[in-house]
C-alpha positions, 0 to 999 in steps of 0.5 A: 380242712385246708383249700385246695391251692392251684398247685394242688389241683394241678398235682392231682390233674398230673396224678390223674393222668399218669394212673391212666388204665392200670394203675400200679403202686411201687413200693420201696423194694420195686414190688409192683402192686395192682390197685383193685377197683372200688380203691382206683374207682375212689382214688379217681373220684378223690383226684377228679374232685381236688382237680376241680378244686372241690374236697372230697368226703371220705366215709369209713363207714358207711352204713351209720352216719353222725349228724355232722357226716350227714350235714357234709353229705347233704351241704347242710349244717349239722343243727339242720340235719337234727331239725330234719330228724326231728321233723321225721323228714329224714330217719335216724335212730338214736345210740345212747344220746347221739343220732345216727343215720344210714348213708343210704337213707341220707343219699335218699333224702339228697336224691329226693330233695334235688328232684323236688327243685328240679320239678320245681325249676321246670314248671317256673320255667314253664310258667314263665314261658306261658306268660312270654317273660322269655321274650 
């Protein structure tokens, strides 16, 4: 996957604007093609994230990840996901020789992992608010 280049973000800023709340394709005979919901919803989040100079990840199915997809989900590598797996933090089953995982189960895992450091950050805040290191 290549960057996303300033001219990119600014295309993708412009894109963005112009779809604007009735998003329509023209094909090459001038028929107007309504976008339906799930794909403008996708599409937006797609320009919003190349507008911030973030990729996006695209999955095409969903409900059964390879490791390597879930490593992209969790911003993790793909041997870290297998240590989870193996580690029975994070469930998978196994097709033929290779892992798959939900996508469910693996936004889970992200979801429970953030609100672990956040509680974690709140009471080091907290702890360093008692010892007056804020002061």
């Amino acid at each position: 996957m290549s960057a996303v280049t300033e001219k990119d973000r600014d295309q993708a800023r412009e894109v963005l604007h112009a779809l604007g709340n009735h998003p329509r394709i023209t094909t090459d005979d001038g028929t107007m093609l309504d976008l339906p919901q799930p794909v403008l919803e996708a599409l937006a989040e797609f320009l919003e994230a190349a507008a911030q100079g973030e990729r996006a990840l695209v999955l095409r199915s969903p409900e059964d990840l390879t490791t390597e997809q879930a490593a992209v989900v969790l911003g993790v590598s793909r041997p870290t996901v297998v240590r989870l797996v193996e580690a029975g933090k994070l469930p998978a089953r196994l097709v033929g020789t290779h892992r798959r995982l939900t996508l469910g189960e693996v936004l889970a895992y992200r979801e429970a992992t953030a609100a672990k450091r956040r509680t974690a950050l709140d009471e080091m805040s907290r702890e360093a608010e008692e010892l007056g290191l804020y002061d």
